[in-house]
C-alpha positions as CSV (number, residue, x, y, z in Angstrom):
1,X,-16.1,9.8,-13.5
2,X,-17.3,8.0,-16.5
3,X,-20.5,6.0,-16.9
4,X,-19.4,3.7,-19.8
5,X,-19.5,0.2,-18.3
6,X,-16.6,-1.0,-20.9
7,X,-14.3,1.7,-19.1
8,X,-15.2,1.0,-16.1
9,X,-14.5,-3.1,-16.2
10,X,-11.1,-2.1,-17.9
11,X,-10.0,0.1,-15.3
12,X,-11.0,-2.0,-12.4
13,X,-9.1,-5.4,-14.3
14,X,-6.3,-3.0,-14.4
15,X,-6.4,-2.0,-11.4
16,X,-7.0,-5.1,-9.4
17,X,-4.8,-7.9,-11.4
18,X,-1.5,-6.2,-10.1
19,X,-2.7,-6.2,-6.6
20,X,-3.7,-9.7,-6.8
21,X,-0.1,-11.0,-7.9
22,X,1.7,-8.9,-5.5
23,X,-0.6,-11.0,-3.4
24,X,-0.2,-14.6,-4.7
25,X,3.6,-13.9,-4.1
26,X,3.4,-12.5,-0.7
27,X,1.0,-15.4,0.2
28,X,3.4,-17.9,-0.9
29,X,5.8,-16.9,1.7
30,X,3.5,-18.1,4.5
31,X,2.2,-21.7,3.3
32,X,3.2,-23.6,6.4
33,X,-0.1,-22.0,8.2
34,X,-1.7,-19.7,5.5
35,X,-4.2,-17.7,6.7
36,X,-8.0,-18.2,6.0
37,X,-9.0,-17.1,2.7
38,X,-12.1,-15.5,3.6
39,X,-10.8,-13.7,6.9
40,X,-8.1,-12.7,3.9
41,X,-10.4,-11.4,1.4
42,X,-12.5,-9.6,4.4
43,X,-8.8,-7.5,5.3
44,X,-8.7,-6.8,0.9
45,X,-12.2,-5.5,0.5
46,X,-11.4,-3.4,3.9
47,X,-8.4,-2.0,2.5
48,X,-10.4,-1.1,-0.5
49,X,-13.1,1.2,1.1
50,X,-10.4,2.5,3.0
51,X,-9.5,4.9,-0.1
52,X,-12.9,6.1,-0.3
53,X,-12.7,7.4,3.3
54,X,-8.8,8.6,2.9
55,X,-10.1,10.5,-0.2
56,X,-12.6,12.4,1.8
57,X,-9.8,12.7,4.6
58,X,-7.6,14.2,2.0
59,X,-9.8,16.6,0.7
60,X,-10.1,18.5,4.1
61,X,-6.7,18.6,4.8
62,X,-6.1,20.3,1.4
63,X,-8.5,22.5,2.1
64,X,-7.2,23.9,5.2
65,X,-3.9,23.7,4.9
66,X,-1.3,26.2,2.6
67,X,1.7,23.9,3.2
68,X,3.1,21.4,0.0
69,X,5.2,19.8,2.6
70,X,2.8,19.5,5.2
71,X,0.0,18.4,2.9
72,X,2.7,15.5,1.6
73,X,3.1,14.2,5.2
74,X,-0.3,14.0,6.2
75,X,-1.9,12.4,3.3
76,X,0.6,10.0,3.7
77,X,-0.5,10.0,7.3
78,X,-3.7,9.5,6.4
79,X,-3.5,6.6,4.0
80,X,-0.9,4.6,6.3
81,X,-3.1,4.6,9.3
82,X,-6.3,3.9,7.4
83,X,-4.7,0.6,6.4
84,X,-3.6,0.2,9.7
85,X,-7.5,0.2,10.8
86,X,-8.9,-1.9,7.7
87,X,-6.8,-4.7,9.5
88,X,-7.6,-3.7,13.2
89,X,-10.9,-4.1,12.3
90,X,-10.7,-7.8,11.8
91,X,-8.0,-8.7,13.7
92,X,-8.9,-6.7,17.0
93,X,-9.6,-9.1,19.7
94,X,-9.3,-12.0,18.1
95,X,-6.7,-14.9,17.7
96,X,-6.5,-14.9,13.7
97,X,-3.0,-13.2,13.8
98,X,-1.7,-16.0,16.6
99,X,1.9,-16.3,14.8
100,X,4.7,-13.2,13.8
101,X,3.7,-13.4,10.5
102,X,0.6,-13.1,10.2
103,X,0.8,-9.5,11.5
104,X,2.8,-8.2,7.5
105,X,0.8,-10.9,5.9
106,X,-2.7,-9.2,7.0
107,X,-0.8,-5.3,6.6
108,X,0.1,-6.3,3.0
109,X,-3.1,-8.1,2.4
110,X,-5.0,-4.4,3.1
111,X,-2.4,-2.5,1.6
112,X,-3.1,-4.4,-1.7
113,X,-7.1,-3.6,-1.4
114,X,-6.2,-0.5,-0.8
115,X,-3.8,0.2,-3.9
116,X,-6.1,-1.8,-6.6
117,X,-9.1,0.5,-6.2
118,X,-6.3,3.4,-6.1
119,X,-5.3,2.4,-9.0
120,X,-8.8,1.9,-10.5
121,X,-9.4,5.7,-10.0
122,X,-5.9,6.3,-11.9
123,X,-7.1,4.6,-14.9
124,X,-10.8,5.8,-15.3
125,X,-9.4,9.1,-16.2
126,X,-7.2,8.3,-19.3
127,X,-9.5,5.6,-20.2
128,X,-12.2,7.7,-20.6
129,X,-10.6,10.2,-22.6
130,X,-9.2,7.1,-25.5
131,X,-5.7,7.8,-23.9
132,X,-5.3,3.6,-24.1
133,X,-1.0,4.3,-24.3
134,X,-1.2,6.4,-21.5
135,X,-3.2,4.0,-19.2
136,X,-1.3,1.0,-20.0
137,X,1.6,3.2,-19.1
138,X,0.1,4.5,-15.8
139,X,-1.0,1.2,-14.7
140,X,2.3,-0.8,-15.5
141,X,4.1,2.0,-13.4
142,X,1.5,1.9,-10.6
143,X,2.0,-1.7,-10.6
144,X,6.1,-0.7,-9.9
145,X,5.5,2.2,-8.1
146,X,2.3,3.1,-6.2
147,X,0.9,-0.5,-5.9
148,X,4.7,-1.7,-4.6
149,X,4.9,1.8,-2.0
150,X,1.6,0.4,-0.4
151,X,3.0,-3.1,0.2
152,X,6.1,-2.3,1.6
153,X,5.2,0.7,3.7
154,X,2.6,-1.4,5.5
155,X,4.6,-4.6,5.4
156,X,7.1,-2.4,6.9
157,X,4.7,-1.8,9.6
158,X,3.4,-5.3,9.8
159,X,7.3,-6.8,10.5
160,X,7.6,-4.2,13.3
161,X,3.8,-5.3,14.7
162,X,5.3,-9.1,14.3
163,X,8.9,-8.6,15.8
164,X,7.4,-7.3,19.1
165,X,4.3,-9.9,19.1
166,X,6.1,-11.4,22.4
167,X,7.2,-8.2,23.9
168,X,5.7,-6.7,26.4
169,X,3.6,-4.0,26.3
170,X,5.8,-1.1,26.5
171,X,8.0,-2.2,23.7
172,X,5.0,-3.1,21.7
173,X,3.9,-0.6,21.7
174,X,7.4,1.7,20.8
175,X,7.8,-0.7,17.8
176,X,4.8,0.3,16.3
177,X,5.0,4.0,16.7
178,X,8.7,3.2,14.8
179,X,6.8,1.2,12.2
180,X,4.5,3.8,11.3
181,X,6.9,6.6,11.3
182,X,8.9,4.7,9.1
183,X,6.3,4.0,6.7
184,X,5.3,7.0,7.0
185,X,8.4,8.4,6.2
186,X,8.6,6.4,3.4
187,X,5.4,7.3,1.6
188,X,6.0,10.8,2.1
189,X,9.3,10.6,0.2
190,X,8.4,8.5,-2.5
191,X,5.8,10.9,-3.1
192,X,7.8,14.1,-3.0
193,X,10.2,12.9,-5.4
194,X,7.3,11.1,-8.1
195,X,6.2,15.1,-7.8
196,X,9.2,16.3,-8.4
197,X,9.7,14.7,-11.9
198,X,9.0,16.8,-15.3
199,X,6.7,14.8,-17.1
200,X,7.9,16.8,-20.5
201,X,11.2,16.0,-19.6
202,X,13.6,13.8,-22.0
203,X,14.4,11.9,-18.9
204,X,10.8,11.2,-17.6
205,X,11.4,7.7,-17.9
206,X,15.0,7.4,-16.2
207,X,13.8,9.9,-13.7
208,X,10.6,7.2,-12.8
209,X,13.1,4.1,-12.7
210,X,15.6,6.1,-10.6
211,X,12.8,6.3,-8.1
212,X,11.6,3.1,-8.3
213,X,14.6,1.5,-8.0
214,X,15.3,3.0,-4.8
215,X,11.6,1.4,-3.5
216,X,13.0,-2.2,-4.8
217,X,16.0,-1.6,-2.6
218,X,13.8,-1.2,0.4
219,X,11.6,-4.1,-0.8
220,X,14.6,-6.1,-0.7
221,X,15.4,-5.0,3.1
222,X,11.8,-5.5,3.9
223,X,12.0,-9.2,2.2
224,X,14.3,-10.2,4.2
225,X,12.9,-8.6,7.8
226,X,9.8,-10.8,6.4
227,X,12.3,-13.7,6.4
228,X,13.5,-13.2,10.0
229,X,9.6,-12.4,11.3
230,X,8.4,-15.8,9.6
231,X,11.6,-17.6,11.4
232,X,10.2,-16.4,14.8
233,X,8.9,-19.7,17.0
């Protein structure tokens, strides 16, 4: 971790801009009763310490367990449910999520905190080391990649929180064990295959959009499950 206060603003800019537009666009989608701002920025700055805690999370499980695979799961595990919580925390017991969708709108809103001071960790490395090409590089993929995983696997979780808001308990309670499976699921593969890719390779760069372009399909399907959660009465 570097001490130079010029890296350190540069990596947090580039870490937090992205975040901040994937936010102004999923905001727009709910301007007919917008959330408040500050109950808003609360759910960011949550998601944000969030990593802190996931990293120390991480750490143990690394340490105690051989398995690739099972190390991939968990750590996805980790990070999905820990975004889960940055929201519970505010929204437990109270009436601020009173409408489908505000349950994805308040998911995404974490996952976002959550990715920016991911990505702010990403960058101080290559920063530090005058690897400007590289950083640009990293962040504008994070911003496809990493920063776009975090929104949909939680917004994937948020539309399944928001399509059972008037079930009853039972059901509830099954859609969100679905949701978080599912993002989950998700995380884990779009982790095993980033992992997968030969950075020396001729084909790094096709090998990155092949992968991403899968996560804007399922960005697409999750747009659209927004669509139907913000046309619930």
């Amino acid at each position: 971790m570097t001490n130079d206060p010029k890296i350190l603003v540069i990596a947090f800019l580039g870490g937090i801009i992205p975040s901040l537009i994937w936010l102004w666009f999923w905001l727009k989608e709910d301007q007919k009763n917008p959330e408040p701002k500050g109950i808003l920025a609360i759910v960011f700055i949550l998601g944000m310490i969030g990593v802190v805690l996931a990293i120390q999370i991480q750490k143990l499980i690394r340490g105690s367990i051989d398995s690739a695979e099972w190390q991939l799961i968990l750590n996805a595990g980790v990070e999905e449910l820990i975004k889960y919580l940055a929201v519970m925390a505010i929204l437990y017991k109270t009436n601020y999520a009173d409408e489908p969708v505000d349950w994805p709108i308040y998911m995404i809103t974490g996952a976002l905190g959550f990715a920016a001071l991911e990505n702010v960790f990403f960058l101080i490395k290559p920063l530090s080391l005058g690897q400007s090409t590289i950083s640009l590089f990293t962040g504008n993929f994070r911003f496809l990649g990493s920063t776009l995983l975090h929104t949909v696997s939680s917004g994937i979780l948020g539309i399944a929180l928001g399509l059972s808001m008037h079930m009853s308990q039972l059901k509830r309670k099954l859609y969100f064990l679905g949701g978080i499976m599912l993002a989950i699921a998700l995380h884990t593969g779009f982790n095993f295959f980033i992992m997968r890719i030969n950075v020396s390779s001729v084909n790094y760069i096709l090998e990155i959009l092949k992968v991403c372009s899968f996560l804007w399909v399922v960005t697409i399907i999750v747009m659209l499950l927004f669509e139907k959660v913000r046309r619930i009465n």
